[in-house]
matplotlib code that plots the C-alpha trace (Angstrom):
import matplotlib.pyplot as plt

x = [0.0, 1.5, 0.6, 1.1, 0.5, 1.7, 0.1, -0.6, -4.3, -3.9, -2.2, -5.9, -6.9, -3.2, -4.7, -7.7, -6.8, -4.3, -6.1, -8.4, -5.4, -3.5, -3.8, -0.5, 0.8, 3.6, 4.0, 7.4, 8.4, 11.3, 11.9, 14.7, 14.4, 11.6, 9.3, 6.3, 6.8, 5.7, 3.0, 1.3, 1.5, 0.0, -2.7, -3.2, -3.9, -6.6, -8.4, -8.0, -9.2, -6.6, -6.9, -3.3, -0.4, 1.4, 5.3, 8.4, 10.0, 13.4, 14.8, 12.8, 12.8, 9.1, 6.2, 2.9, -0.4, -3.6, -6.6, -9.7, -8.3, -5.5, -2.1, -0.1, 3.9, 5.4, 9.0, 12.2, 15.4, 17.7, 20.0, 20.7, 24.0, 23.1, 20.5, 21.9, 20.4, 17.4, 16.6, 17.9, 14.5, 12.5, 11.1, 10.2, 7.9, 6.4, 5.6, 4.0, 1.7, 0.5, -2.5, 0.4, 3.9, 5.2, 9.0, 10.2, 13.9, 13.5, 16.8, 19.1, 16.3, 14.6, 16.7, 15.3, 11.6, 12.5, 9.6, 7.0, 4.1, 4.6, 3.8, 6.5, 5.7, 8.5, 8.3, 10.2, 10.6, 10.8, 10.4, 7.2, 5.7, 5.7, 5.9, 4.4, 4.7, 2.7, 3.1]
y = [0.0, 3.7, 7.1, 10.1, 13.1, 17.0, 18.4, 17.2, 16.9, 14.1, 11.6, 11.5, 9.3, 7.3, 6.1, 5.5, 2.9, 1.4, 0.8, -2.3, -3.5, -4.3, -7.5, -8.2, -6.2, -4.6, -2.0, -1.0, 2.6, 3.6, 7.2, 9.4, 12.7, 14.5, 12.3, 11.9, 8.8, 10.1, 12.4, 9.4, 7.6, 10.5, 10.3, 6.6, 6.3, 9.1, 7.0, 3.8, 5.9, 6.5, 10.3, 10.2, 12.5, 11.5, 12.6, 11.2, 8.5, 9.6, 10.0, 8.0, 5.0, 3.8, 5.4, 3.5, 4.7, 3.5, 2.6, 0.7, -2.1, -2.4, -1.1, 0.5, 0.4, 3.2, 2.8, 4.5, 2.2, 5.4, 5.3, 1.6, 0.7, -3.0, -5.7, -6.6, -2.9, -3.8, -6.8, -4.5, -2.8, -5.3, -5.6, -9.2, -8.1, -5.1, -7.3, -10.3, -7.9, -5.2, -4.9, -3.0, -2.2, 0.5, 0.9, 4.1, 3.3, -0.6, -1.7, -2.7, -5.3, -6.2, -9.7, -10.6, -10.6, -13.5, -15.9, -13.0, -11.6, -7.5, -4.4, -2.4, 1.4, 3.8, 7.2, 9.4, 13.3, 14.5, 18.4, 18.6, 15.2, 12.2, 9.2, 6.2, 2.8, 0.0, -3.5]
z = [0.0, -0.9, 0.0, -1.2, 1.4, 1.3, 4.7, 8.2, 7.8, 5.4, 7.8, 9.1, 5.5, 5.8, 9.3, 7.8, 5.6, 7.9, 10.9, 9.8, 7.7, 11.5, 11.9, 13.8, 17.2, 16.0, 13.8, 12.4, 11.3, 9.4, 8.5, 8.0, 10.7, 10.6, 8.2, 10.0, 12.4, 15.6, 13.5, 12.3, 15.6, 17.0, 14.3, 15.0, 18.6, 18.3, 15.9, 18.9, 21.1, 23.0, 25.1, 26.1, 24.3, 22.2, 21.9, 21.1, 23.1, 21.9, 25.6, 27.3, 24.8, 25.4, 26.1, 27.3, 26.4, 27.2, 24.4, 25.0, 22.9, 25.3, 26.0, 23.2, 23.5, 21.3, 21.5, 19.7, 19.3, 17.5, 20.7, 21.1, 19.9, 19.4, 20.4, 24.0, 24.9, 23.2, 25.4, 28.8, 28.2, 28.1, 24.7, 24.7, 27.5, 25.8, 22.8, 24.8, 26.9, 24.6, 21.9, 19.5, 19.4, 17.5, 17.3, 15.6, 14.2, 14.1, 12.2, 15.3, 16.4, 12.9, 12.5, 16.5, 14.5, 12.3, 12.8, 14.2, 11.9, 11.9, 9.7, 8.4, 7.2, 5.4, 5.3, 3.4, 3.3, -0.4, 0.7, -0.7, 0.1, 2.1, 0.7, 2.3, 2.2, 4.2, 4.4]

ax = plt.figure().add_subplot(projection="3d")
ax.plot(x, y, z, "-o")
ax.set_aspect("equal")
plt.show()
């Protein structure tokens, strides 16, 4: 599935689409800076129904938020220098006790999914677009 999108509002339709396409608990997003990644997540849990605010877990590493469907896990992996930090968090935790997973920067951790059913979404910063891809 690709998107095309040149303003915030339109991250609204992305979600949209998305949301009955999740069929598995995590989510991947890959992005350069800036793209979008905690936009859309931001975008997402509104439409679960989630009231809690969203921001970036880029010092924190995991943020929990609360949705009637169940507990959401939104995590960003840019700091961890390899997989042995990954697992000091406690990600095999997270996964096994949440309704989704989201993990901004996924790439030191990706290979550890080998055998697990996930989504994977790109977004890329042309300047005057977003482009989106959704698996």
């Amino acid at each position: 599935m690709n998107f095309s999108i040149k303003n915030i509002s339109e991250w609204q339709k992305v979600t949209d689409v998305i949301l009955p396409e999740l069929q598995h608990n995590i989510l991947l997003l890959k992005g350069n800076l800036g793209a979008g990644k905690t936009t859309f997540t931001q975008f997402l849990l509104k439409k679960l129904g989630s009231k809690d605010e969203v921001s970036s877990p880029t010092y924190s590493i995991v943020n929990e938020y609360s949705s009637p469907k169940g507990k959401i896990f939104h995590f960003d992996l840019y700091r961890l220098k390899n997989i042995d930090e990954v697992y000091d968090i406690g990600i095999e935790e997270y996964l096994d006790n949440s309704f989704l997973c989201i993990i901004e920067w996924p790439e030191v951790y990706e290979d550890e999914l080998y055998g697990l059913k996930f989504h994977s979404m790109s977004i890329q910063n042309t300047g005057e677009s977003r482009e989106i891809t959704f698996d």
